[in-house]
C-alpha positions as CSV (number, residue, x, y, z in Angstrom):
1,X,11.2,-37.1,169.6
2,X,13.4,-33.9,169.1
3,X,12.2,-31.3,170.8
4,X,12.2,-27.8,169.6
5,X,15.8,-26.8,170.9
6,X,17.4,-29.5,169.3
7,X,20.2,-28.8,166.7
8,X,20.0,-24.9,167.7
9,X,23.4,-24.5,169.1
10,X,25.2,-27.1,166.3
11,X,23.3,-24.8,163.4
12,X,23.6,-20.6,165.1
13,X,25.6,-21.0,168.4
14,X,28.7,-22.9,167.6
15,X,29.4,-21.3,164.2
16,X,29.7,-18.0,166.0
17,X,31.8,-19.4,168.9
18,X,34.2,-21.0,166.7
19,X,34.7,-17.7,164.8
20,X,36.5,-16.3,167.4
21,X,39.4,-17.1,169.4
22,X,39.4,-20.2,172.2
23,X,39.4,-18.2,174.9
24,X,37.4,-15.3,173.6
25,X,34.8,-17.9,172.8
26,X,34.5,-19.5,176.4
27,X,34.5,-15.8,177.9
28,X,31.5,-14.4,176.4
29,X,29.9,-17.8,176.5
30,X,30.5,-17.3,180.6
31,X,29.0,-14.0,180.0
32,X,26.0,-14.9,178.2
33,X,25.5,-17.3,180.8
34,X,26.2,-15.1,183.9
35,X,23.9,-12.5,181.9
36,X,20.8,-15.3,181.5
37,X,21.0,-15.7,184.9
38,X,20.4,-12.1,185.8
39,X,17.5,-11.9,183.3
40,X,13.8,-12.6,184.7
41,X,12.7,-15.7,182.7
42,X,16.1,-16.7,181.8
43,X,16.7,-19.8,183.7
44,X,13.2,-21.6,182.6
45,X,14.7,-21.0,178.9
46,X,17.5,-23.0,179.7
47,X,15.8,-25.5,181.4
48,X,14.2,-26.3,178.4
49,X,17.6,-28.0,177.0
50,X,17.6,-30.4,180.5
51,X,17.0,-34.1,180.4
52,X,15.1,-35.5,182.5
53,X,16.6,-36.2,186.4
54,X,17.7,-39.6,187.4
55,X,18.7,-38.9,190.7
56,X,21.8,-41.0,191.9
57,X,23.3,-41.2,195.5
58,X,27.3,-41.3,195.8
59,X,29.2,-40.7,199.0
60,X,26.5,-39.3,201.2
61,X,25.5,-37.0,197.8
62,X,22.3,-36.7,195.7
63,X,23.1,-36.1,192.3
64,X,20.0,-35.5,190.1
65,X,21.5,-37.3,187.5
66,X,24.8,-39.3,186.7
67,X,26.8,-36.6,184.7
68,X,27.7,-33.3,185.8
69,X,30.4,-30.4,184.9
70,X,34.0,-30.6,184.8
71,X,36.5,-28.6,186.7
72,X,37.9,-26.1,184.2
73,X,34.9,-24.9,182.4
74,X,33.8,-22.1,185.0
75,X,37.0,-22.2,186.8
76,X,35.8,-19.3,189.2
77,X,32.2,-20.2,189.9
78,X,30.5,-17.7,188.2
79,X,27.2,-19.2,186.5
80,X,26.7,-22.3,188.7
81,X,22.7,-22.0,188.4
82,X,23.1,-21.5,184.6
83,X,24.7,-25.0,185.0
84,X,21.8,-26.2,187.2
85,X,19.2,-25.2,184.6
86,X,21.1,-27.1,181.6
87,X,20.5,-29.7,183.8
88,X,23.8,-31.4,185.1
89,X,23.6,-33.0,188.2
90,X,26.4,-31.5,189.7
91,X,28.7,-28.8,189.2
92,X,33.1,-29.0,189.8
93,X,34.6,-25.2,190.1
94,X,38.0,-24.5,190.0
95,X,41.0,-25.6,189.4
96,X,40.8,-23.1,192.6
97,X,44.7,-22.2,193.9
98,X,45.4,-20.3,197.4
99,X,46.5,-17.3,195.6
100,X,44.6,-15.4,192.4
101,X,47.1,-16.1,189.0
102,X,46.7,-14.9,185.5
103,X,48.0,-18.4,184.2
104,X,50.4,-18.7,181.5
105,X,51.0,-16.6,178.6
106,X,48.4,-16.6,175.3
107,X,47.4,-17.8,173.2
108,X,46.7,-21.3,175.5
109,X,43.9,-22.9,173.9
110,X,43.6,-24.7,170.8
111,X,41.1,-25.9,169.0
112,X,40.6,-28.7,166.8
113,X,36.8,-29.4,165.2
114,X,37.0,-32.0,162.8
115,X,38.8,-34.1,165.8
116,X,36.5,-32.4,168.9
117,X,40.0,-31.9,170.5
118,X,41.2,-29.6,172.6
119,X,44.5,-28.3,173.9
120,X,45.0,-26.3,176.6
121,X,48.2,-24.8,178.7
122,X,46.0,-22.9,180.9
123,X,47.9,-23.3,183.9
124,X,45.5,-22.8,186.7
125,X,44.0,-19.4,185.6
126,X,41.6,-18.4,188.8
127,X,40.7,-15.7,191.1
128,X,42.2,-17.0,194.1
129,X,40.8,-19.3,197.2
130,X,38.9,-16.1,198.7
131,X,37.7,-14.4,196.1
132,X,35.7,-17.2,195.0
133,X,34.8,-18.5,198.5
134,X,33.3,-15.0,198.9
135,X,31.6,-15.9,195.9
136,X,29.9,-19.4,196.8
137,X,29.4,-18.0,200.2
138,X,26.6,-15.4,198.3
139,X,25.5,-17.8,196.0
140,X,24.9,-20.4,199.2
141,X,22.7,-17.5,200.9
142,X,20.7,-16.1,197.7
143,X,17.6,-17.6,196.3
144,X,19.8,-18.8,193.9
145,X,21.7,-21.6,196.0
146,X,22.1,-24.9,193.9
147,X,19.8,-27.7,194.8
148,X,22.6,-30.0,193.0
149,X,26.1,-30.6,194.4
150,X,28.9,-28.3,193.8
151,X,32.5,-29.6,193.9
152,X,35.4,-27.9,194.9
153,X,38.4,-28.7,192.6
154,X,42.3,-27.6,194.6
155,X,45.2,-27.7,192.9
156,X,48.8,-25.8,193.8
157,X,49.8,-22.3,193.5
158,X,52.7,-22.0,190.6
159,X,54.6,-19.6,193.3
160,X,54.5,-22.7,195.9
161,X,57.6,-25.0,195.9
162,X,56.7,-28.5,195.3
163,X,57.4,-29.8,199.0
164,X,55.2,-26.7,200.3
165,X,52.1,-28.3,198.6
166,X,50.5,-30.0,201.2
167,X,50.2,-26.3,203.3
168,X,49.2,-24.6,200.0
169,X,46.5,-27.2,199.2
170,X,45.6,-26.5,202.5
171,X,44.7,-22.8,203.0
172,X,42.6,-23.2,199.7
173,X,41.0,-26.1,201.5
174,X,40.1,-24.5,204.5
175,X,38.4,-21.7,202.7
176,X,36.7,-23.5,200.7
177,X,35.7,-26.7,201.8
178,X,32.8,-25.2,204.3
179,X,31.1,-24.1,201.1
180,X,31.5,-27.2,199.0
181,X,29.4,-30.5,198.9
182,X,32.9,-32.3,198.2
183,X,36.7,-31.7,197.5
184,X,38.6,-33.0,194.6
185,X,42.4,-32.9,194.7
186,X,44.4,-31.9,191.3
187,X,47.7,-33.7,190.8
188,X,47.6,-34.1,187.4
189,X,47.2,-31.1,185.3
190,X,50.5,-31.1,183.4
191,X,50.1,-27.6,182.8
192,X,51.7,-25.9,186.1
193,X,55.6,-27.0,186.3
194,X,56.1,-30.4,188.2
195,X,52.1,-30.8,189.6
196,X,52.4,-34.5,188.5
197,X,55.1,-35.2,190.7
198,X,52.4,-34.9,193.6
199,X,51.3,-38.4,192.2
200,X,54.2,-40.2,193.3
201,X,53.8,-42.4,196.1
202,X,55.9,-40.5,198.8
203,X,54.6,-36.7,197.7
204,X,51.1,-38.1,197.9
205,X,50.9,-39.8,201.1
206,X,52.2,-36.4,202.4
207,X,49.8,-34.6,200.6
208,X,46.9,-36.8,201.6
209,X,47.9,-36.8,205.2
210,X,47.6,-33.3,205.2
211,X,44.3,-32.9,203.9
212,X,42.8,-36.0,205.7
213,X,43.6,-34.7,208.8
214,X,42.3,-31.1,207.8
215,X,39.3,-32.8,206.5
216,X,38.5,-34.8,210.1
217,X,38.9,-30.9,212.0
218,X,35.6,-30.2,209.7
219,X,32.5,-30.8,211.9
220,X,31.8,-31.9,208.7
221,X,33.8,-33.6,206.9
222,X,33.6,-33.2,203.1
223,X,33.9,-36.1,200.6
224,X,37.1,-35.7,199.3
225,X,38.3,-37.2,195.8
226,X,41.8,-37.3,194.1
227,X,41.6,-36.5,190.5
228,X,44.7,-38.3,188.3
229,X,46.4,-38.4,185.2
230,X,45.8,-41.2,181.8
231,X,49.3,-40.8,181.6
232,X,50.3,-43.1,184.7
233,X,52.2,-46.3,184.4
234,X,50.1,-49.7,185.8
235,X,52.7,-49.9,188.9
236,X,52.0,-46.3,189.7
237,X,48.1,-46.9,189.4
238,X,48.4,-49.6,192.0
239,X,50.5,-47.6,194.3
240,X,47.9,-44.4,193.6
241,X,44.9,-46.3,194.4
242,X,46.2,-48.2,197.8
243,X,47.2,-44.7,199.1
244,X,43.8,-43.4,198.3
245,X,42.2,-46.5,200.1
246,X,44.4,-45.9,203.0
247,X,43.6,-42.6,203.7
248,X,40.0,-42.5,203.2
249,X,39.5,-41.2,200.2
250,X,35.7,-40.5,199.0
251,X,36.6,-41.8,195.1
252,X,38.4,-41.1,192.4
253,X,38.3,-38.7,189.0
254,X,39.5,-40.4,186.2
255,X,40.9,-38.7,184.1
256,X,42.5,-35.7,183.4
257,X,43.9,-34.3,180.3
258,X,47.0,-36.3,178.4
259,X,50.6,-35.3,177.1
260,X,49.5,-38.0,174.5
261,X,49.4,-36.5,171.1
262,X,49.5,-39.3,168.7
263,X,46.8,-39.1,166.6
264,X,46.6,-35.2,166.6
265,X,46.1,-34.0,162.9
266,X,47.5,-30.0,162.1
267,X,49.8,-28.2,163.9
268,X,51.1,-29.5,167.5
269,X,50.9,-27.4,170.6
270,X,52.4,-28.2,174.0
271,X,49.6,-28.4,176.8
272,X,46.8,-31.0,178.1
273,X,44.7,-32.7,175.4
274,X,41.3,-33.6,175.9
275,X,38.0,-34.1,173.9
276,X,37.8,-37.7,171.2
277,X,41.2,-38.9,171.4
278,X,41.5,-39.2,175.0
279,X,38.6,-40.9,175.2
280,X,40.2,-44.6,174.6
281,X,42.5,-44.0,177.3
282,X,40.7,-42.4,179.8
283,X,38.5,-45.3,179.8
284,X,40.4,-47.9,179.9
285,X,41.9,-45.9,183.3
286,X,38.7,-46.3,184.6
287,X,38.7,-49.7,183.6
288,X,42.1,-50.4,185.6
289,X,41.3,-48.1,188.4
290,X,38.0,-50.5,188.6
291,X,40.1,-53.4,188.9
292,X,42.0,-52.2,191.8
293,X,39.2,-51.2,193.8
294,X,36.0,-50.4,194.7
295,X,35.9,-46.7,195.6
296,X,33.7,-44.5,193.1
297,X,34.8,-43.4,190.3
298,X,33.8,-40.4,188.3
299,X,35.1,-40.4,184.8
300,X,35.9,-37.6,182.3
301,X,38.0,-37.6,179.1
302,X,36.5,-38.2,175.6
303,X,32.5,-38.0,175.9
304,X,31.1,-37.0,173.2
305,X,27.6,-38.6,172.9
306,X,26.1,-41.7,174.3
307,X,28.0,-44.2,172.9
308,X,31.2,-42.9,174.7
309,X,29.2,-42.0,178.1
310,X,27.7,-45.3,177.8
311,X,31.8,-46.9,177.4
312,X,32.4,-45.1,180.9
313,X,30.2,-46.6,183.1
314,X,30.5,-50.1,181.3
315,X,34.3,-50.1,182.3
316,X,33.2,-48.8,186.3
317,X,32.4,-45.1,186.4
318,X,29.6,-44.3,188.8
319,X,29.4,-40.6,187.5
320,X,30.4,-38.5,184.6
321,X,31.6,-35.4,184.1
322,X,31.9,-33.3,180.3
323,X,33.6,-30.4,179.2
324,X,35.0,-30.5,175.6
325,X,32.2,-32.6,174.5
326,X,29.7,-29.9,175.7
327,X,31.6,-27.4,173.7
328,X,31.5,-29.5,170.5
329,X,28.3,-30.9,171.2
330,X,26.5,-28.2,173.4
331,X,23.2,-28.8,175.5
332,X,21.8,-31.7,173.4
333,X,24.7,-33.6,174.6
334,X,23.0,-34.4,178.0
335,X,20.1,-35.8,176.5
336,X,22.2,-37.9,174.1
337,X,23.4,-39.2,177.2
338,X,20.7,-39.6,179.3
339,X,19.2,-41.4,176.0
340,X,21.9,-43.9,176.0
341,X,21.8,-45.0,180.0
342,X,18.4,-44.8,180.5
């Protein structure tokens, strides 16, 4: 049965939205969501648009339901309990970096609605490691503190020179990790200059070293995840997911955005796609990944309704995570969802 929310944002919200430009658009929709927060009342609106919980249990973690938010959307944690009410089951900020950049030049997000594609060249546009640990740290001690995991997503400063990753990776880490229920670990955006490179085998055993061993110091140690690329070659999947099994790792986020543009109708832009067309090949990453091992998996890239969330954990994903769909789709999308695995 449709309920009385149903169809509002596809009918009044997205028209507006997609009047204006990307960015603009995911600004003031931050803003309006920041703002409902702040209003008495406002939460139990949005609540209204949640399905129903299905609590799940992953590394030590209750999740109160299989699919949550991916890194990028609220990049600097502002409307984490706007989140909650929608009803995701758990919450990734970031991509977080040691040191507060502006990202690259605009425009850097493209929109494409007949395909529900997105391109983005972001390039890891955040507030910095302690701004945003001051941040959770007030959220943590309001009466506003999540009752649903929050993940921390790291990647590397642009400044920092590749071989200084690991140290870079770890000051945001140390900031930040206290504060979050896990840690994922981005090597695969292919929007800051030669990121991906942290995938090959010898770069990531340093990189993981590091962090495992910062991660033991922790008198609680924090599930931490790696979060890689649809782009990898077989052999370097292999290689990827032994090192991860080596070191400890909690899981796996498959995947990130592509370089993949076949497929892309109108004009071309350089950057990460994500949204429909990634969503054949992220899954059959997952489907590989599953293969090689049995760590969890959370998979992103291409849900858009049931049908595709349903694909996901049919090739091995134990969680899901949305981002382009939602801004396609908006809140009815959960429910489509939760429709199709229930």
């Amino acid at each position: 049965m449709n309920r009385p929310t149903e169809g509002w944002y596809e009918r009044v919200v997205r028209p507006i939205l997609f009047q204006l430009n990307p960015e603009t658009a995911h600004h003031w929709a931050l803003r309006f969501l920041w703002t409902t927060m702040k209003v008495p009342g406002g939460l139990a609106v949005l609540r209204t648009f949640a399905p129903r919980e299905r609590p799940q249990t992953l590394f030590g973690l209750r999740f109160r339901s299989l699919v949550g938010l991916a890194a990028g959307f609220d990049k600097n944690g502002v409307a984490i309990p706007t989140w909650e009410a929608l009803g995701f089951g758990f919450i990734e900020v970031g991509t977080v970096t040691a040191r507060p950049q502006p990202g690259n030049p605009r425009p850097r997000i493209f929109r494409y609605p007949e395909q529900e594609v997105l391109i983005n060249r972001l390039g890891f546009n955040n507030e910095g490691a302690t701004a945003i640990a001051r941040r959770l740290e007030r959220l943590r001690s309001s009466s506003l503190a999540p009752a649903v995991p929050i993940g921390v997503n790291l990647g590397k400063s642009r400044a920092t020179p590749l071989g200084d990753a690991p140290s870079d990776y770890r000051e945001s880490f140390r900031l930040l990790a206290p504060l979050a229920d896990y840690v994922a670990l981005n090597v695969s955006s292919p929007n800051t200059p030669g990121l991906r490179d942290l995938q090959d085998e010898d770069a990531l055993e340093r990189l993981l070293q590091v962090m495992t061993d910062e991660n033991r110091r922790m008198s609680r140690p924090r599930p931490l995840l790696l979060k890689i690329a649809p782009d990898l070659p077989a052999q370097s999947i292999e290689a990827l997911v032994k090192k991860c099994e080596a070191f400890g790792l909690a899981g796996l986020i498959a995947t990130n955005t592509t370089l993949d543009h076949s497929g892309l109708h109108g004009k071309d832009e350089a950057g990460g796609l994500s949204g429909a067309l990634l969503r054949s090949r992220s899954t059959e990453m997952i489907r590989i990944v599953r293969q090689l091992t049995s760590l969890p998996i959370i998979g992103v890239g291409g849900i858009c309704d049931g049908r595709s969330a349903r694909e996901k954990r049919d090739a091995g994903a134990n969680l899901l995570q949305v981002y382009t769909g939602y801004i396609f789709r908006g809140p009815s999308l959960l429910r489509q969802i939760d429709a199709a695995l229930s």
